[in-house]
FIKOLZA-1660 file (N, C-alpha, C; in steps of 0.1 Angstrom, whole numbers, plus 5000, padded with zeros to 4 digits):
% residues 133
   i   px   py   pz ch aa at
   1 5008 4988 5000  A  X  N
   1 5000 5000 5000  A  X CA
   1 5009 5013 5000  A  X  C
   2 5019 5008 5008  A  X  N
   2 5026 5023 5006  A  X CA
   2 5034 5024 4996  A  X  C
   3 5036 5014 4988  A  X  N
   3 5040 5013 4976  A  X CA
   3 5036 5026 4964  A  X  C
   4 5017 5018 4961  A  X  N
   4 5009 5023 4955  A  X CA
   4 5011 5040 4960  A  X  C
   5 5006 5044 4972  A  X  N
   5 5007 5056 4976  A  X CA
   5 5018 5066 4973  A  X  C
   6 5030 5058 4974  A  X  N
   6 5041 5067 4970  A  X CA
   6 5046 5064 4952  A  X  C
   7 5039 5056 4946  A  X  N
   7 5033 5058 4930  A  X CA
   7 5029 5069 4927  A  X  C
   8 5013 5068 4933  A  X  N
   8 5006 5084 4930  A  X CA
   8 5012 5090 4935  A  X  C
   9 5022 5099 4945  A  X  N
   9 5022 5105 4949  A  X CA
   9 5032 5108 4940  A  X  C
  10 5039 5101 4935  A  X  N
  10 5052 5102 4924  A  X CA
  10 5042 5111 4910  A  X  C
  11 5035 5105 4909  A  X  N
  11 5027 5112 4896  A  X CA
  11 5020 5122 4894  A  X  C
  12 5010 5126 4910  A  X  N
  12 5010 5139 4913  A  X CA
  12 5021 5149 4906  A  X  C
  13 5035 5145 4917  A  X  N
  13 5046 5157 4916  A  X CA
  13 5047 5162 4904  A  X  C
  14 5050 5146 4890  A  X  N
  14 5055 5150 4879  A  X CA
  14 5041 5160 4873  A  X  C
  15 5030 5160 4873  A  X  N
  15 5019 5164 4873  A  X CA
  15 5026 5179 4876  A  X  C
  16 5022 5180 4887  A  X  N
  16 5029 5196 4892  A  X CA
  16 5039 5203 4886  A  X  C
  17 5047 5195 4883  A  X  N
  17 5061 5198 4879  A  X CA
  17 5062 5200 4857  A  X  C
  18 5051 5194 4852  A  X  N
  18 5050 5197 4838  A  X CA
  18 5040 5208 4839  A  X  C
  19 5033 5217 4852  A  X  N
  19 5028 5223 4846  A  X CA
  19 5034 5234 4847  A  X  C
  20 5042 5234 4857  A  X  N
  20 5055 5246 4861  A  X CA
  20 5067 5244 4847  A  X  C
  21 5061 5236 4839  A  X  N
  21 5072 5238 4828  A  X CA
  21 5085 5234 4828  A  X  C
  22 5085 5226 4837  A  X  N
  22 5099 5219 4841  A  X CA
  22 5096 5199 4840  A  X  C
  23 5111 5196 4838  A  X  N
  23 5113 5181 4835  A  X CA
  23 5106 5175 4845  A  X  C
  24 5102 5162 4844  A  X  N
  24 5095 5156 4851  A  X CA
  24 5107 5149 4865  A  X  C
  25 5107 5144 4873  A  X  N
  25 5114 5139 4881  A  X CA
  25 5115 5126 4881  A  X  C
  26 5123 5114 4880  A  X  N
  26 5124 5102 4877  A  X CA
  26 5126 5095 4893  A  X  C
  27 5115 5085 4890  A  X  N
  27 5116 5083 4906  A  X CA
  27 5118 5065 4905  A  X  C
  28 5129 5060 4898  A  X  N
  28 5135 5050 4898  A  X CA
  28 5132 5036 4911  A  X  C
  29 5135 5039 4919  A  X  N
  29 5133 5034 4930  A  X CA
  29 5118 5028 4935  A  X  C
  30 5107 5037 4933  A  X  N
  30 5093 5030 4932  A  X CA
  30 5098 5022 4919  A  X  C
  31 5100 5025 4905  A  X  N
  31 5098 5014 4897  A  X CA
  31 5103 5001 4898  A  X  C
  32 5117 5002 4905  A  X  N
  32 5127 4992 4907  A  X CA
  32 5113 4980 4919  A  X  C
  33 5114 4989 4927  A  X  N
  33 5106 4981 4937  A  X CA
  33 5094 4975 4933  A  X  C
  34 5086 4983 4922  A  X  N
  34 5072 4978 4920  A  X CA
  34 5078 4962 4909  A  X  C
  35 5088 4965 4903  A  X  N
  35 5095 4954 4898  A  X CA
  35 5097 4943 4902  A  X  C
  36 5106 4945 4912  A  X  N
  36 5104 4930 4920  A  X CA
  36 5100 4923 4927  A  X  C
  37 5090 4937 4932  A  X  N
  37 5074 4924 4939  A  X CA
  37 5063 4924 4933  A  X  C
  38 5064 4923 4916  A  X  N
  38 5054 4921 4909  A  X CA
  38 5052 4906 4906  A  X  C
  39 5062 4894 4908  A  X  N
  39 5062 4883 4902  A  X CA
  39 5055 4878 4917  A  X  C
  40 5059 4879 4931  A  X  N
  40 5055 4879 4945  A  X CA
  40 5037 4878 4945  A  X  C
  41 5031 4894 4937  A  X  N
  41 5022 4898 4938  A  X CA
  41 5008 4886 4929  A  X  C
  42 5020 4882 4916  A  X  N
  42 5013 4872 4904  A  X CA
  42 5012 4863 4913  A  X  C
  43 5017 4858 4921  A  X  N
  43 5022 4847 4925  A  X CA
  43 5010 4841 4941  A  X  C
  44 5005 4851 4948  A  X  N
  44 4999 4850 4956  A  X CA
  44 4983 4855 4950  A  X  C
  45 4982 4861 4942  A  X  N
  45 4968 4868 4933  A  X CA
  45 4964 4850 4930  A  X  C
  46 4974 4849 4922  A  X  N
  46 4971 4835 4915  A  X CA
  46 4965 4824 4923  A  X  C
  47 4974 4823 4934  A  X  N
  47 4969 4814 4948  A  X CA
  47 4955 4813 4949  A  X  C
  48 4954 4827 4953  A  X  N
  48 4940 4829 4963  A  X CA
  48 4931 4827 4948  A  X  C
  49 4931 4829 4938  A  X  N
  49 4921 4829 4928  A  X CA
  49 4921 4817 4925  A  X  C
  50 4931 4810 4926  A  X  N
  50 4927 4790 4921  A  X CA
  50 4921 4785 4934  A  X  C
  51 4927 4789 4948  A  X  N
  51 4918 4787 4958  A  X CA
  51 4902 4791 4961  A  X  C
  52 4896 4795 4956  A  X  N
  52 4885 4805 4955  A  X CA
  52 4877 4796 4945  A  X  C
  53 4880 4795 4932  A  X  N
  53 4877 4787 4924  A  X CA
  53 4879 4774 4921  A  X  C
  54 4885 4770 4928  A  X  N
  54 4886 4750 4929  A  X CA
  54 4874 4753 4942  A  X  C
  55 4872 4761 4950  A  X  N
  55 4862 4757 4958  A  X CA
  55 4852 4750 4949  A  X  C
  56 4847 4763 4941  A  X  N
  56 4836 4760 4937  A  X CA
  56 4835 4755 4925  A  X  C
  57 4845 4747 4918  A  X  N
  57 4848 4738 4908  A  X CA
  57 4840 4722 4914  A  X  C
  58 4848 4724 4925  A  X  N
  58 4848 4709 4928  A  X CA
  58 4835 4705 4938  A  X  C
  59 4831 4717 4947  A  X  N
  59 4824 4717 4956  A  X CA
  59 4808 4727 4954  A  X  C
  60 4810 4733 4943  A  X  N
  60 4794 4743 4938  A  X CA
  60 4785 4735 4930  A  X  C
  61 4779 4739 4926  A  X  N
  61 4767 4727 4917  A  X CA
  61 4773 4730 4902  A  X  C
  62 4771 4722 4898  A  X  N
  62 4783 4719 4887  A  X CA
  62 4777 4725 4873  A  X  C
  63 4762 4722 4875  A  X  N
  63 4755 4725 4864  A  X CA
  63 4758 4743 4860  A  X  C
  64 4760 4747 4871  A  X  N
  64 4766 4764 4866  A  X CA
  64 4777 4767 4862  A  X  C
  65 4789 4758 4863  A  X  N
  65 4798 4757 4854  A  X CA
  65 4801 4759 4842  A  X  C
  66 4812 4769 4835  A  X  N
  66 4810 4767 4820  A  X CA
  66 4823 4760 4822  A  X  C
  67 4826 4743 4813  A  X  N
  67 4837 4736 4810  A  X CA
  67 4848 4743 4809  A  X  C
  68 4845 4751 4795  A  X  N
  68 4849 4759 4788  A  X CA
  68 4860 4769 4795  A  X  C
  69 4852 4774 4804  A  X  N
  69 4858 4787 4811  A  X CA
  69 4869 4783 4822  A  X  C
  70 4863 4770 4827  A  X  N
  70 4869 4766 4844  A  X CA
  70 4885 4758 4829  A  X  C
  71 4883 4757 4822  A  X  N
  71 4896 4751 4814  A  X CA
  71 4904 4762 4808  A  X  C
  72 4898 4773 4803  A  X  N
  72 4907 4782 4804  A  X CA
  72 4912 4790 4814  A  X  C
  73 4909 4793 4829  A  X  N
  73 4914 4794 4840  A  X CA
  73 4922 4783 4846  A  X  C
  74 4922 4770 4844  A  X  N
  74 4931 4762 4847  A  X CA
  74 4946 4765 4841  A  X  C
  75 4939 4769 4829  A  X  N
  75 4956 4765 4819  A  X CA
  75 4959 4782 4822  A  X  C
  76 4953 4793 4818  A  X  N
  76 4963 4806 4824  A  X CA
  76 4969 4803 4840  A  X  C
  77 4961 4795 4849  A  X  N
  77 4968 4799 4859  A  X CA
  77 4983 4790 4858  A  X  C
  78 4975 4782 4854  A  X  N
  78 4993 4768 4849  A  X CA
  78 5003 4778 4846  A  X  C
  79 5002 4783 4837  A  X  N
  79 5008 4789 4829  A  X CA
  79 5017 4800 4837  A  X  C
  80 5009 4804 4845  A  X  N
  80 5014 4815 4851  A  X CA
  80 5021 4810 4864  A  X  C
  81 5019 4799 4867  A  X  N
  81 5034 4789 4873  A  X CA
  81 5042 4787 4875  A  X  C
  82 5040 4783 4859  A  X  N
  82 5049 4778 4851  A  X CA
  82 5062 4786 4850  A  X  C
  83 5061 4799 4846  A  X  N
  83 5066 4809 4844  A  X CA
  83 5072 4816 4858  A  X  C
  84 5066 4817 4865  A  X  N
  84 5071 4821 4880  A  X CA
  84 5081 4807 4886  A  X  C
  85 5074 4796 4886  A  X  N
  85 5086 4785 4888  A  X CA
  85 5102 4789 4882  A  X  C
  86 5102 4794 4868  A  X  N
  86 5115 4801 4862  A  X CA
  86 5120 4809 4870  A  X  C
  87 5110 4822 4870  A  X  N
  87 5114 4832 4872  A  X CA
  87 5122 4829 4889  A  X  C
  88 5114 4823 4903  A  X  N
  88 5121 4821 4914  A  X CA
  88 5130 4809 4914  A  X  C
  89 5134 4805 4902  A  X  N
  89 5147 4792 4901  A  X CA
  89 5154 4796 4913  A  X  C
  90 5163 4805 4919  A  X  N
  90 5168 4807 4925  A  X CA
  90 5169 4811 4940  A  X  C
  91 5150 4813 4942  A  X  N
  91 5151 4816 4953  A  X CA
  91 5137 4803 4958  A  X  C
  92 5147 4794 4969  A  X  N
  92 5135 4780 4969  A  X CA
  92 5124 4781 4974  A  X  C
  93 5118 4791 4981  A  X  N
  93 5105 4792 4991  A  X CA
  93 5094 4796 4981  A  X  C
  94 5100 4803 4974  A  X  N
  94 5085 4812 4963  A  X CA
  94 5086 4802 4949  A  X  C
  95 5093 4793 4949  A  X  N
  95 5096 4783 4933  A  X CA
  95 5086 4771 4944  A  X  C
  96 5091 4772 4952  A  X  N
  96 5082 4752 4961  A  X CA
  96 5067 4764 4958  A  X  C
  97 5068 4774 4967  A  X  N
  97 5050 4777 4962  A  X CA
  97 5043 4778 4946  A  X  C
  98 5050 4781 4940  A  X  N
  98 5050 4782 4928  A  X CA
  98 5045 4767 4921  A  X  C
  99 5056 4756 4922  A  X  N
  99 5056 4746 4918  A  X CA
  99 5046 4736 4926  A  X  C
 100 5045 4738 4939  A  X  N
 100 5029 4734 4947  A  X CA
 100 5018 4735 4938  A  X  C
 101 5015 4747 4936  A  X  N
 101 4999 4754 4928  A  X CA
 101 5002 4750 4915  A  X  C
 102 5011 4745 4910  A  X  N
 102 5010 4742 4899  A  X CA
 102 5011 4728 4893  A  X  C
 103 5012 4715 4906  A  X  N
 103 5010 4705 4908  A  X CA
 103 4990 4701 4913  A  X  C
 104 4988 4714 4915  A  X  N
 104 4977 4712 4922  A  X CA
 104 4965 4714 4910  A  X  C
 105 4974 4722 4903  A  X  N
 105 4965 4726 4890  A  X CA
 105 4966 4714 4883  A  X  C
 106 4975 4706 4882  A  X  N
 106 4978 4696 4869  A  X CA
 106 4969 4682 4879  A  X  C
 107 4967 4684 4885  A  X  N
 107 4959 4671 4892  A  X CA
 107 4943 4678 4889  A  X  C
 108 4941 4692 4893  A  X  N
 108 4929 4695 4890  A  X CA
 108 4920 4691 4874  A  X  C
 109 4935 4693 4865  A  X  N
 109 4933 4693 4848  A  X CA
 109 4925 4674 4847  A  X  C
 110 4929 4666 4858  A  X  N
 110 4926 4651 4858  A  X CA
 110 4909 4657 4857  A  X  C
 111 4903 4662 4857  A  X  N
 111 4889 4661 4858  A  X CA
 111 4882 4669 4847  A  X  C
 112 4891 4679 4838  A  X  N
 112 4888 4686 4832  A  X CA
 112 4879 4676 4818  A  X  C
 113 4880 4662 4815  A  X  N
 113 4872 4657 4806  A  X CA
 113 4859 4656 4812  A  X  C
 114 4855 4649 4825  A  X  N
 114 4844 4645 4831  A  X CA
 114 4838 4658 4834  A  X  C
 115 4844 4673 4839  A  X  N
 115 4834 4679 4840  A  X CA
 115 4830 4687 4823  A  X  C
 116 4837 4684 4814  A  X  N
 116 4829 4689 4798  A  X CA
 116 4815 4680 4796  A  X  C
 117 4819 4667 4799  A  X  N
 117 4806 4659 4796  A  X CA
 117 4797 4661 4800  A  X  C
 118 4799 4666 4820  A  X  N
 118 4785 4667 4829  A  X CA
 118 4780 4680 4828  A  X  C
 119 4786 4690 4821  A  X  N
 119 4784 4704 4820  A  X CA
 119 4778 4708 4803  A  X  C
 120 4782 4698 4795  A  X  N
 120 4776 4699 4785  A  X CA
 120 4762 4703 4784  A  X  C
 121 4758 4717 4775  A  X  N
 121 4745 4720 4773  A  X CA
 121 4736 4713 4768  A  X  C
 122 4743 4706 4758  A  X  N
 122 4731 4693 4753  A  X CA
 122 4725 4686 4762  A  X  C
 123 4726 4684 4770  A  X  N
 123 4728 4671 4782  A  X CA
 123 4710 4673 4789  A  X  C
 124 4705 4663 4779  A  X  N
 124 4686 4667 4784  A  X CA
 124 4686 4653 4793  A  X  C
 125 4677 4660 4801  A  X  N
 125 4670 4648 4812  A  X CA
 125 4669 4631 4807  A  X  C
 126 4664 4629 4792  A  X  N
 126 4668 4617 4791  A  X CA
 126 4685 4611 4790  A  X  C
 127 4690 4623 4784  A  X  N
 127 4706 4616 4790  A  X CA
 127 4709 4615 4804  A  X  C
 128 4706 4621 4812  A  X  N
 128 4705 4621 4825  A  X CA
 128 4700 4605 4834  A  X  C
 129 4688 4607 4828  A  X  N
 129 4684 4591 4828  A  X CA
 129 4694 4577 4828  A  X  C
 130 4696 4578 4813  A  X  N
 130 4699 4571 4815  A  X CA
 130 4718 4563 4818  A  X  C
 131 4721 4579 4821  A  X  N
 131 4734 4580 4830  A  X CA
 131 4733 4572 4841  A  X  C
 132 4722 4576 4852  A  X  N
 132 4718 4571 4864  A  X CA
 132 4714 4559 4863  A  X  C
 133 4708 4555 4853  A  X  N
 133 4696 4539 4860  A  X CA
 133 4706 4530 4850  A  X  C
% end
């Protein structure tokens, strides 16, 4: 937060400062920093958003599901793992999280056939039928 704050506050200045007709001020240091806790930031956003939605993947009524959609949120979040697993090669705490959620995704993908079939819109009460009996 104080990140952000001292962003805008950065943009304010230059603000003030183009209208006084003078160069803007380069404030390096917020960029440097918003830099390298942007992969941290992917990295926990992504968490809580596959946590949130495997809830209700796995555990919401299914019929409101679009296949469709829960498979392309599977594979961007992979993806974006994937990618962070690289990027923390080096540092092992945020690569094991990384490479966790992204084990967790590829076991989640094991379902991704059975929930197309049961979410399928064609899918009328006589298929239903005779699914069950």
């Amino acid at each position: 937060r104080d990140l952000e704050a001292s962003r805008e506050e950065s943009i304010a200045i230059n603000g003030e400062e183009e209208l006084m007709g003078w160069e803007p001020t380069p404030y390096p240091q917020i960029q440097m920093v918003s830099q390298l806790k942007e992969p941290y930031d992917r990295l926990w956003q992504t968490a809580i958003e596959f946590n949130e939605k495997h809830e209700k993947w796995m555990n919401g009524p299914f019929m409101e599901l679009n296949a469709e959609k829960v498979e392309e949120d599977q594979g961007n979040m992979w993806r974006t793992m994937h990618k962070l697993s690289k990027t923390f090669a080096d540092l092992p705490k945020p690569k094991k999280s990384a490479e966790l959620l992204k084990h967790k995704l590829n076991t989640f993908k094991e379902h991704l056939p059975l929930l197309q079939v049961l979410c399928n819109p064609g899918i009328r009460d006589r298929h239903w039928q005779k699914m069950s009996g």
